[in-house]
C-alpha positions in Angstrom: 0.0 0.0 0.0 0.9 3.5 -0.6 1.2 5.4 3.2 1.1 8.8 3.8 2.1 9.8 7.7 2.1 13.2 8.6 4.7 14.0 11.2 7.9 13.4 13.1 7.7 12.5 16.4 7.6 8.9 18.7 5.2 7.6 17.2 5.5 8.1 14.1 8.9 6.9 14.0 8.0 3.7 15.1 5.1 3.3 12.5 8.1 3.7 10.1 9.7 1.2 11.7 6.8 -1.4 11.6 5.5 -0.6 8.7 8.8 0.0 6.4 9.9 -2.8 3.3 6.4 -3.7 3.6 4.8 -0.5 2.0 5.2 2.5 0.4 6.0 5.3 2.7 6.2 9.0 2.7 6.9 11.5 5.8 5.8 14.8 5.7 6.9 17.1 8.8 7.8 20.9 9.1 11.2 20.2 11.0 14.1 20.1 8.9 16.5 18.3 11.7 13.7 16.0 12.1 13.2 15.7 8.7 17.4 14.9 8.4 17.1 12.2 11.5 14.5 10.4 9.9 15.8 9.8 6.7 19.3 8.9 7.9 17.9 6.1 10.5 15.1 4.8 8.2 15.6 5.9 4.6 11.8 6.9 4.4 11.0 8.8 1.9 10.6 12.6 3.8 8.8 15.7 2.4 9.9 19.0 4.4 7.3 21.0 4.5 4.2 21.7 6.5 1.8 19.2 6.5 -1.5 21.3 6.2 0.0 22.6 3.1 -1.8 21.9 -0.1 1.9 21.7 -1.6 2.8 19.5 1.0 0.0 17.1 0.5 0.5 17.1 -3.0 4.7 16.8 -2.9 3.4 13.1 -1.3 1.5 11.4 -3.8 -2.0 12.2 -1.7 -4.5 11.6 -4.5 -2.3 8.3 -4.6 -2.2 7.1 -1.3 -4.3 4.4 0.1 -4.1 5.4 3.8 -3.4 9.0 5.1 -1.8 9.0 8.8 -1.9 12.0 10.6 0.1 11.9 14.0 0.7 15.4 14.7 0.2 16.3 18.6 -2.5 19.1 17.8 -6.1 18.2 16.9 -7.1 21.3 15.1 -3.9 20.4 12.5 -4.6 16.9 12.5 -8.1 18.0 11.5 -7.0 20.0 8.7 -4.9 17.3 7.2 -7.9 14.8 7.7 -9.8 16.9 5.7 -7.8 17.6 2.9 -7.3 13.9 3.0 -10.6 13.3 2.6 -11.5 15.8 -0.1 -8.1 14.5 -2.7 -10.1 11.2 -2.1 -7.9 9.1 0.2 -9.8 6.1 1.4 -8.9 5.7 4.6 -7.5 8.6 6.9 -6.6 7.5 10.5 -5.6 10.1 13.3 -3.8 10.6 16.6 -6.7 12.5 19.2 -5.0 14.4 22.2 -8.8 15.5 23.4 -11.4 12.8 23.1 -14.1 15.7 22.6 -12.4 15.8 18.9 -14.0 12.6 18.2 -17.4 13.5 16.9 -15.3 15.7 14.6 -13.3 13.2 13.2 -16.7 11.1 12.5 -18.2 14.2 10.6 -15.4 14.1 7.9 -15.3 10.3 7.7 -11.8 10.0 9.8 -10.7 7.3 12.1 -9.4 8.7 15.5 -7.5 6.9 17.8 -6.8 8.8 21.1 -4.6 7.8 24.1 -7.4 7.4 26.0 -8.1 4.2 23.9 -4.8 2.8 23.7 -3.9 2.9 27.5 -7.7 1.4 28.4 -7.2 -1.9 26.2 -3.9 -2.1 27.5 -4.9 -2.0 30.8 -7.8 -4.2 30.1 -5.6 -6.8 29.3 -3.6 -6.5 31.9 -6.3 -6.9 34.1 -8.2 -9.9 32.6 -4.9 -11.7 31.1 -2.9 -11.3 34.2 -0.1 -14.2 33.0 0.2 -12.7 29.5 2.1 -9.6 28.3 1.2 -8.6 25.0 3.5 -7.0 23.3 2.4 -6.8 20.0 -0.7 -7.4 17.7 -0.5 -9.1 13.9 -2.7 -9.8 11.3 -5.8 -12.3 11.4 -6.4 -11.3 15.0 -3.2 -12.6 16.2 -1.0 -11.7 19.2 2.4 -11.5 20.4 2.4 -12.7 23.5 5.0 -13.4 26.8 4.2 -15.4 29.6 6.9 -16.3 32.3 7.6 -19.8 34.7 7.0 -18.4 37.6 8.9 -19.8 40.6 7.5 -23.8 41.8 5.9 -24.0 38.7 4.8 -27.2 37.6 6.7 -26.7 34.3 10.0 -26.1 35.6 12.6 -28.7 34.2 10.6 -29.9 31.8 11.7 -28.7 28.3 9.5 -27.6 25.6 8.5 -30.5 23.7 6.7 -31.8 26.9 5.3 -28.3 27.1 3.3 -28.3 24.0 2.5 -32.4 24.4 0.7 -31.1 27.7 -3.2 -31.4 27.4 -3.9 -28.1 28.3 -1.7 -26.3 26.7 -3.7 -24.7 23.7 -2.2 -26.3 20.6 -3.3 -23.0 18.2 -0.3 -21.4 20.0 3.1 -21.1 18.9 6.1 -21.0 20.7 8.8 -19.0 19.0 11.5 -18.4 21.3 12.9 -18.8 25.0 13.9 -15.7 26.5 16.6 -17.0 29.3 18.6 -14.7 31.5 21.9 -14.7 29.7 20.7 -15.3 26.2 17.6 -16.0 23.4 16.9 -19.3 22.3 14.5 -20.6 19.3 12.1 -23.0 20.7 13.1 -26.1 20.1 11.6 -29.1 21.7 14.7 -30.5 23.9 15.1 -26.7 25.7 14.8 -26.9 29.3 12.4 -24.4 31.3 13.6 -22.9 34.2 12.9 -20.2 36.6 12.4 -16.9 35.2 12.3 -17.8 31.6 10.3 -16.2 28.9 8.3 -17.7 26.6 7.2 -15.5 23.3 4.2 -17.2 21.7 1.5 -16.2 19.1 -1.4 -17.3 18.4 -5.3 -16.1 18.0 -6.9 -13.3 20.4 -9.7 -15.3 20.6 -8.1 -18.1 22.5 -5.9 -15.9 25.0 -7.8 -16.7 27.7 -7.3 -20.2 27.8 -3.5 -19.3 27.5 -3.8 -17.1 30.4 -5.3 -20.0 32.4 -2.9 -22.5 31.3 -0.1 -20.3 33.4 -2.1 -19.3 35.9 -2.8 -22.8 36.9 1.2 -23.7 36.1 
């Protein structure tokens, strides 16, 4: 796909980083250092302009672009941009919201907004009802990264991880990638030990975290 993002800042940066070999990108952000950091870490293409400018807009392929991103930390600009989005035809423009009461005007000109009030709430959420799980990141087909640990007397320690996945509890749509051990990573293969603080990384469907969650718990 062909990405427009407008702005330099965290996160930004690491949509770049994510989303970088896999698509088409183009940066457009007033700051020239920032402009000159971002091209020498990432290679992105960069546009050094303002991004409510027509020019701007124009400079990055907009009436090409698939998705418009806008990530700037003030609504009202992010607003702008969303709307000149909209009217070059972009079909799908997706914003950063500092002030939740912005959201009814992001609906009005047909622009998604995701505000840190979202992000922190499902964080916590899963925090809260996946208390053995850390997710640290979410993929395609509703799939998660996930990292559990073997928590001290647990029932798995010493065992290694072909008898972990042979257990009958232990949901079999899950994949264990790698073993994060205190002095090093290791890829999951079957005849690795478990031990004390280890760190497993799995992924698997969203849909079946809970019984994930519950495997460790009762571990």
């Amino acid at each position: 796909m062909y990405i427009v993002i407008t702005g330099i800042n965290t996160l930004s940066k690491r949509l770049v980083e994510r989303l970088e070999g896999k698509h088409d990108l183009v940066v457009v952000e007033e700051d020239e250092d920032r402009c000159k950091r971002l091209y020498s870490s990432s290679g992105a293409t960069v546009i050094n302009k303002s991004p409510s400018n027509l020019s701007a807009l124009e400079d990055a392929g907009v009436t090409e672009a698939d998705i418009l991103i806008s990530t700037l930390k003030d609504d009202n600009e992010n607003m702008v941009v969303c709307s000149l989005a909209k009217k070059y035809g972009v079909p799908k423009v997706v914003s950063r919201m500092e002030d939740d009461e912005y959201f009814e005007a992001f609906e009005i000109i047909d622009a998604q907004a995701i505000g840190h009030t979202d992000l922190l709430l499902s964080e916590f959420l899963s925090a809260v009802e996946h208390p053995y799980l850390v997710k640290l990141a979410n993929l395609s087909n509703d799939r998660e990264v996930l990292k559990a640990s073997i928590k001290k007397e647990s029932d798995l320690l010493d065992k290694n991880i072909g008898q972990l996945r042979d257990m009958e509890k232990f949901p079999k749509e899950f994949k264990i990638t790698s073993i994060i051990k205190p002095e090093e990573t290791l890829e999951a293969e079957s005849k690795v030990e478990l031990n004390q603080s280890d760190e497993l990384i799995l992924i698997g469907p969203e849909e079946s975290k809970e019984k994930l969650d519950a495997f460790f718990q009762d571990q």
